[in-house]
ZAMARGU-4260 file (C-alpha; in steps of 0.2 Angstrom, whole numbers, plus 5000, padded with zeros to 4 digits):
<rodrens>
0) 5054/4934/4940 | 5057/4934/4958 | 5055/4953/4963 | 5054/4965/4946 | 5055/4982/4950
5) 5041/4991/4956 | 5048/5007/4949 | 5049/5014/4929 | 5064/5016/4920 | 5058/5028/4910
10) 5072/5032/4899 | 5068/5017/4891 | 5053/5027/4881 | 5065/5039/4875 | 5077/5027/4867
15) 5085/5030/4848 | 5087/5016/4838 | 5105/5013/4835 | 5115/5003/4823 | 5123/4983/4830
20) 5140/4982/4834 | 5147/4966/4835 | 5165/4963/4839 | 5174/4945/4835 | 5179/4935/4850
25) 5197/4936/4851 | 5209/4922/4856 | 5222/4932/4863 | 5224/4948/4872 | 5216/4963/4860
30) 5226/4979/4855 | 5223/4996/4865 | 5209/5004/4857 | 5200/4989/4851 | 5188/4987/4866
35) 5195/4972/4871 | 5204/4962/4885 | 5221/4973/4886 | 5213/4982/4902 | 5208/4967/4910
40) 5194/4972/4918 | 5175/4973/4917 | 5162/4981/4925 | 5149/4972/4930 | 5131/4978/4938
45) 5119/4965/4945 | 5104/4963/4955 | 5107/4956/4971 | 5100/4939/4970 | 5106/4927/4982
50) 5112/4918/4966 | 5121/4933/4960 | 5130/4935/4977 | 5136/4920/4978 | 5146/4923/4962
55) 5152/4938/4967 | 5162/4927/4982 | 5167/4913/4968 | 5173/4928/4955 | 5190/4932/4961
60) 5196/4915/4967 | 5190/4907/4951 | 5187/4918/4934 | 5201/4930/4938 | 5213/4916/4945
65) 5210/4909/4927 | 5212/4921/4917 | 5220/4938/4925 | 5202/4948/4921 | 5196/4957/4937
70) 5179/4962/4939 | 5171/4976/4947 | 5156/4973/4955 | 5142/4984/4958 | 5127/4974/4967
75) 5108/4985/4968 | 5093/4980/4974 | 5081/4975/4962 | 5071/4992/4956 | 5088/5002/4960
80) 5099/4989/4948 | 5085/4993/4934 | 5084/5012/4935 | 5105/5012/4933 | 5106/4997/4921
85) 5091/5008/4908 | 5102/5025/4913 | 5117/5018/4907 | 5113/5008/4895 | 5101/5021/4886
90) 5114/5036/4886 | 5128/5023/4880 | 5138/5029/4895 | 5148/5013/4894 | 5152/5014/4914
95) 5146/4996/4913 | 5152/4982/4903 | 5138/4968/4908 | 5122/4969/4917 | 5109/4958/4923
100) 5095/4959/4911 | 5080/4950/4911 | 5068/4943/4894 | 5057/4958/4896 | 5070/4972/4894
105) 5084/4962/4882 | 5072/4964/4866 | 5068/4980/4869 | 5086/4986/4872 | 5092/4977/4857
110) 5081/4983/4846 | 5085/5001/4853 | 5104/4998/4851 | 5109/4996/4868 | 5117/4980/4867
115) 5129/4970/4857 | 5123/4955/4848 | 5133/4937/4855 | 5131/4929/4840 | 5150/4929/4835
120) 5155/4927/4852 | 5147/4911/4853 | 5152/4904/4835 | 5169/4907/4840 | 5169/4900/4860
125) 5165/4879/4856 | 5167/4876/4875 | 5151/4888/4878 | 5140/4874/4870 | 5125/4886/4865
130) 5113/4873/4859 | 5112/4866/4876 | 5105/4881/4882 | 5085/4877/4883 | 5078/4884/4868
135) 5064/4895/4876 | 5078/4904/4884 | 5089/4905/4866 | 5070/4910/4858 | 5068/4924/4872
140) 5086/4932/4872 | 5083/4933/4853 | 5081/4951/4846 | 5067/4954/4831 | 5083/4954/4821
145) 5086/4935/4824 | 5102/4939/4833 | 5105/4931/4851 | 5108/4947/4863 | 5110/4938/4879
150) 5113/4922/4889 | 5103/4917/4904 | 5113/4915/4922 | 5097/4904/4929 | 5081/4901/4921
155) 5062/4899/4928 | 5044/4897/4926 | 5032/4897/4938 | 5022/4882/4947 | 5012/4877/4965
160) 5021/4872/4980 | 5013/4864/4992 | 5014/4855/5009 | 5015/4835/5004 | 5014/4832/5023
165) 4997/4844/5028 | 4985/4837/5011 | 4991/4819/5019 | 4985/4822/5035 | 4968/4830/5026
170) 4967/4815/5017 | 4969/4826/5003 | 4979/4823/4985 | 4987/4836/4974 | 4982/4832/4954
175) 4996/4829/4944 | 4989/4844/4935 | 4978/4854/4947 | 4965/4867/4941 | 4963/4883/4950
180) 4946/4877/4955 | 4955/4861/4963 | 4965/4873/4972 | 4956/4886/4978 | 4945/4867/4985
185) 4962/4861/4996 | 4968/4878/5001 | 4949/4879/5011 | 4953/4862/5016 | 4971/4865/5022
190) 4967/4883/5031 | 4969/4881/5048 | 4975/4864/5045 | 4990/4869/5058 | 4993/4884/5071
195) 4993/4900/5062 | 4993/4890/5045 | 4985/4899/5029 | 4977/4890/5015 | 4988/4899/5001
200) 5001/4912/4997 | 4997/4923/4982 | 5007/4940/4978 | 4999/4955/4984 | 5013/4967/4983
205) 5011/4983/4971 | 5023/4980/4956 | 5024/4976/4938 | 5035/4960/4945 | 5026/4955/4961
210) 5007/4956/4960 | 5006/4958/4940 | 5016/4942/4937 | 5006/4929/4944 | 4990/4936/4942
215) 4994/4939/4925 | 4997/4918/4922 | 4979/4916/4929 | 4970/4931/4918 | 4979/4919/4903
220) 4972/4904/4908 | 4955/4912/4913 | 4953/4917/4895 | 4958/4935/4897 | 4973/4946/4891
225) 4978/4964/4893 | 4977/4969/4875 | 4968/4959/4860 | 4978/4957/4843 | 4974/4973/4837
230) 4979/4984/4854 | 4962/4986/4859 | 4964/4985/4880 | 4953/4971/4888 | 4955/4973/4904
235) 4936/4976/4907 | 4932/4960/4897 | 4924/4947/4909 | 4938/4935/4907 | 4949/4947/4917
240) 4937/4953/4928 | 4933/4933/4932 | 4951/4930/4935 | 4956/4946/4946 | 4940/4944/4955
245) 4946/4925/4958 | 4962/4930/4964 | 4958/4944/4977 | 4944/4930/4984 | 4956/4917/4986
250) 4967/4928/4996 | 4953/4936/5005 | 4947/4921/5010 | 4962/4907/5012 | 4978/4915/5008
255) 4991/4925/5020 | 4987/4940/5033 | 4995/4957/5025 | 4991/4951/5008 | 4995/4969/5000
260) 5010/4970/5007 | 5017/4951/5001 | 5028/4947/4988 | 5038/4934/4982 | 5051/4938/4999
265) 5037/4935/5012 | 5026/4920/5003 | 5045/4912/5003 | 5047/4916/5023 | 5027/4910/5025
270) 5032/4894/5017 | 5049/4891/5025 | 5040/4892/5043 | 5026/4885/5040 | 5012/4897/5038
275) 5003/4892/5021 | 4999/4877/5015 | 5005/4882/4995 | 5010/4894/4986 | 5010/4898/4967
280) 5026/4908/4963 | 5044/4906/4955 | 5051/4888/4953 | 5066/4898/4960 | 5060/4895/4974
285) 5063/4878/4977 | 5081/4879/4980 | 5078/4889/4997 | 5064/4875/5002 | 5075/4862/4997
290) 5091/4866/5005 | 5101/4864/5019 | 5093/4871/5037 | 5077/4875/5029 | 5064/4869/5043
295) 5051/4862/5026 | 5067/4852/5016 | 5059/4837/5008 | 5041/4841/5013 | 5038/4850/4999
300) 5029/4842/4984 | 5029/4851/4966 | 5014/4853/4951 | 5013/4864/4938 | 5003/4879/4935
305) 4987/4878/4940 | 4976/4881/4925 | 4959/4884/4919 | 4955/4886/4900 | 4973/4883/4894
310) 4984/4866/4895 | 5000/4876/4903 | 5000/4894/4912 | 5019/4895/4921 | 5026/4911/4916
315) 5044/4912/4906 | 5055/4923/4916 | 5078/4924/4916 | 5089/4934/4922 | 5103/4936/4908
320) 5119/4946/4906 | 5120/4957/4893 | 5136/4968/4885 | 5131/4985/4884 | 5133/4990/4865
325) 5147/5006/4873 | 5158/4994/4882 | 5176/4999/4880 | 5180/4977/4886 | 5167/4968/4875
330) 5179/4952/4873 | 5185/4952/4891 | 5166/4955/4896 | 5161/4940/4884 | 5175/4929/4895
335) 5166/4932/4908 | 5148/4929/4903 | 5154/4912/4896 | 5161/4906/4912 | 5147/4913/4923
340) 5134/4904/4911 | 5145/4889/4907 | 5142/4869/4912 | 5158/4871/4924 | 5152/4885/4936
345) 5136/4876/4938 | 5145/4860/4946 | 5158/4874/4955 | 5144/4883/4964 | 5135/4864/4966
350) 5154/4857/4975 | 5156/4874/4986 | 5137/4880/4989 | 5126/4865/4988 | 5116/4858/4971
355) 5098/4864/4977 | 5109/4883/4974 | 5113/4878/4955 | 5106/4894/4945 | 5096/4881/4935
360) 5084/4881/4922 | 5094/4886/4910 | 5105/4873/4902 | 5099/4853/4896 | 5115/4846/4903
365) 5111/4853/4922 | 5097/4840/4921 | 5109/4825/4920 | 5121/4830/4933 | 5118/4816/4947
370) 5122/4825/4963 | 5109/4840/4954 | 5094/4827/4949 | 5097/4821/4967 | 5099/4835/4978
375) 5084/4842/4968 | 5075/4828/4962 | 5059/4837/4969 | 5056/4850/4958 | 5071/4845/4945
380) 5061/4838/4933 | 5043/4851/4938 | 5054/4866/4934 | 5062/4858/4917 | 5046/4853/4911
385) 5036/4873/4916 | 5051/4879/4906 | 5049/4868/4891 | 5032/4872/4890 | 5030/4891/4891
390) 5023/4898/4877 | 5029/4918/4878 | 5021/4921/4861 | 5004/4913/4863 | 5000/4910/4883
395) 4983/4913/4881 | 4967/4908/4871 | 4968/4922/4857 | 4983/4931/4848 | 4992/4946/4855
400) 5000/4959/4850 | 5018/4957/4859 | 5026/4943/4866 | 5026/4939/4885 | 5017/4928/4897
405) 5017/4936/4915 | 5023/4955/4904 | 5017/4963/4891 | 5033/4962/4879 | 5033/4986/4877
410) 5042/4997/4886 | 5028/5005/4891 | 5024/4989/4902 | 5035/4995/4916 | 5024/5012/4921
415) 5008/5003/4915 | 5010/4987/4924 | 5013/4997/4941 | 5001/5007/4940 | 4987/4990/4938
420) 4997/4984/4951 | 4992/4997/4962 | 4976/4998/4960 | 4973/4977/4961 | 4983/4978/4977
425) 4973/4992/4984 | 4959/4978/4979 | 4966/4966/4990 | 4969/4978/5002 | 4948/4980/5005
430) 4951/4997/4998 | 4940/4997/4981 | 4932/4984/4974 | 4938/4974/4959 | 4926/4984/4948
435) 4933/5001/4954 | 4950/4994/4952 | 4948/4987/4935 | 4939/5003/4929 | 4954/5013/4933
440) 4967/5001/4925 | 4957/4999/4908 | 4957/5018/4906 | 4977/5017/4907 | 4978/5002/4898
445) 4969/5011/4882 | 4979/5025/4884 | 4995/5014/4880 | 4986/5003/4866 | 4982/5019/4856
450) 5001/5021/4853 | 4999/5004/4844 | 4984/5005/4835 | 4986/5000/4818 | 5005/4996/4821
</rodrens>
């Protein structure tokens, strides 16, 4: 969960169900009309992650060398991928065959006929190896049906980075498993420690996927949640009021100049040149702390999540390819999928790009690759263990109505999220107070949990 989009793909409110296709995986070429390989091509539209550009380069010389498919790439920003992924794929346009989807919108699609199930695809490709995907990413590409509708191209959680180098001088030491007490105590401590350095780096930036995600993982662990188990909005409880009000005065006090306007792109940049002490975001981004040229490689340690009432808080988040349920190439576009998710294109991009660039987090085998476990032995074994011990279904300390750690598993999260964001930003901003803010966002979060009540 990097940079989610800060804009609503509305379209996705307006969705009819529809029935699951599901097309055998094919050994050889499939027959005109079929949907299958005889074009040999796929579509493919994906955000552009550096992890996603950096298969576009290895596509052609690789996958299409192999097997005669060529792929057509079409590469958006972040929120302009999402509004043409939910166009498409909601109007069954079937311009694009795959799509970067993530374990927020893959549910929701399949259970609104968008996508095709991968089920046979997999039972029919042994060199895939589907159980060595971790199983909190199998359990999140899973539709209510029980049927697998997606495989993840890199998997992460969330956890706190921090400058091994600057608590040493402060004669300070992380905790294995720090509280957000603990480290709202060393970001005070390490504020100032060096020229322009900040204590902390927090997400201020409007956006269901930037602000919302990691202040979401403390409300959790605070004891608070955005609907109780019976839709009833809490964000007026004291729980989430004692965790947003945490958050805005850690950043207030300790945490990076132009707060409102930070996400996870500037916290990276304020970490990489040495302006913060920490930062709690993605464990994606480790590989760009970790790799080669980066001015902080191998002064960065790794904990996990801070908490506070609960024994884990990282967030569950993946991006994931997903075949839209029109697509005229579904075999074809499954051949790809498989090699961009296999084993061998995490040891290609590992020879050609570097090992700290592995899309990671996603399969058991990465974690006993030598070259991987050494070139990112630093947050290797932090980010398996965030993953393992997500818990989507139950992050908090009461039941909720939807799955989701950092989200709120509706479709309605999208316009509801960004419209909390705004107003918790504005917060951090010095704009309104956490009461004004909070005020505001419980009046739009009511008016979604009514559409649930007694669902």
């Amino acid at each position: 969960m990097r940079t989610q989009s800060r804009r609503t793909p509305r379209v996705l409110l307006a969705a009819a169900a529809a029935g699951t296709l599901v097309s055998p995986l094919l050994t050889g070429c499939a027959g005109a009309g079929g949907g299958g390989s005889s074009a040999h091509s796929v579509n493919v539209l994906m955000v552009n992650n550096p992890q996603m550009v950096e298969l576009q380069k290895l596509t052609a010389a690789h996958f299409t060398k192999e097997t005669g498919i060529k792929v057509n790439f079409t590469v958006l920003p972040e929120n302009d991928v999402r509004d043409k992924i939910s166009q498409d794929f909601a109007n069954q346009a079937g311009q694009y065959d795959v799509a970067t989807l993530s374990n927020y919108e893959i549910p929701i699609y399949a259970k609104n006929g968008w996508l095709h199930d991968v089920d046979s695809y997999v039972k029919g490709d042994s060199g895939f190896d589907q159980q060595d995907i971790l199983p909190p990413m199998r359990q999140a590409l899973t539709g209510a049906d029980g049927k697998l509708y997606g495989e993840p191209f890199y998997g992460e959680s969330s956890f706190l980075m921090y400058r091994k180098d600057v608590l040493e001088k402060k004669g300070l030491k992380m905790p294995a498993h720090p509280t957000w007490k603990q480290v709202a105590d060393i970001a005070a401590k390490t504020d100032g420690a060096e020229s322009g350095m900040k204590g902390i780096c927090l997400r201020g930036l409007p956006g269901w996927g930037e602000v919302i995600a990691p202040l979401t993982t403390v409300v959790n662990t605070f004891g608070g949640t955005w609907f109780d188990k019976d839709w009833k909005a809490r964000l007026d409880s004291p729980e989430f009021k004692k965790a947003v009000q945490f958050y805005v005065d850690l950043i207030h006090k300790h945490g990076e100049s132009g707060a409102a306007q930070s996400g996870y792109a500037e916290c990276l940049n304020n970490m990489t040149q040495g302006k913060t002490a920490m930062w709690y975001d993605a464990t994606a981004g480790a590989g760009s702390l970790e790799a080669a040229g980066s001015p902080v490689k191998g002064k960065i340690g790794y904990a996990p999540a801070p908490v506070d009432r609960t024994k884990s808080s990282g967030w569950l988040y993946t991006w994931a390819w997903g075949i839209q349920k029109a697509s005229k190439h579904p075999d074809d576009a499954w051949k790809f999928i498989s090699w961009a998710s296999g084993k061998g294109y995490e040891n290609l991009v590992g020879k050609t790009a570097g090992w700290a660039n592995v899309p990671a987090g996603k399969r058991a085998s990465t974690y006993d690759i030598p070259e991987y476990t050494k070139e990112a032995g630093a947050f290797a074994d932090v980010t398996r263990d965030a993953i393992a011990d997500a818990r989507p279904q139950d992050p908090g300390v009461q039941p909720r109505p939807a799955p989701g750690i950092q989200f709120v598993g509706i479709p309605e999260f999208t316009d509801l999220g960004t419209k909390v964001a705004q107003e918790i930003s504005s917060a951090i901003a010095g704009r309104e107070s956490v009461d004004s803010a909070l005020k505001k966002s419980q009046q739009y979060a009511e008016t979604v949990g009514k559409k649930y009540e007694g669902s």
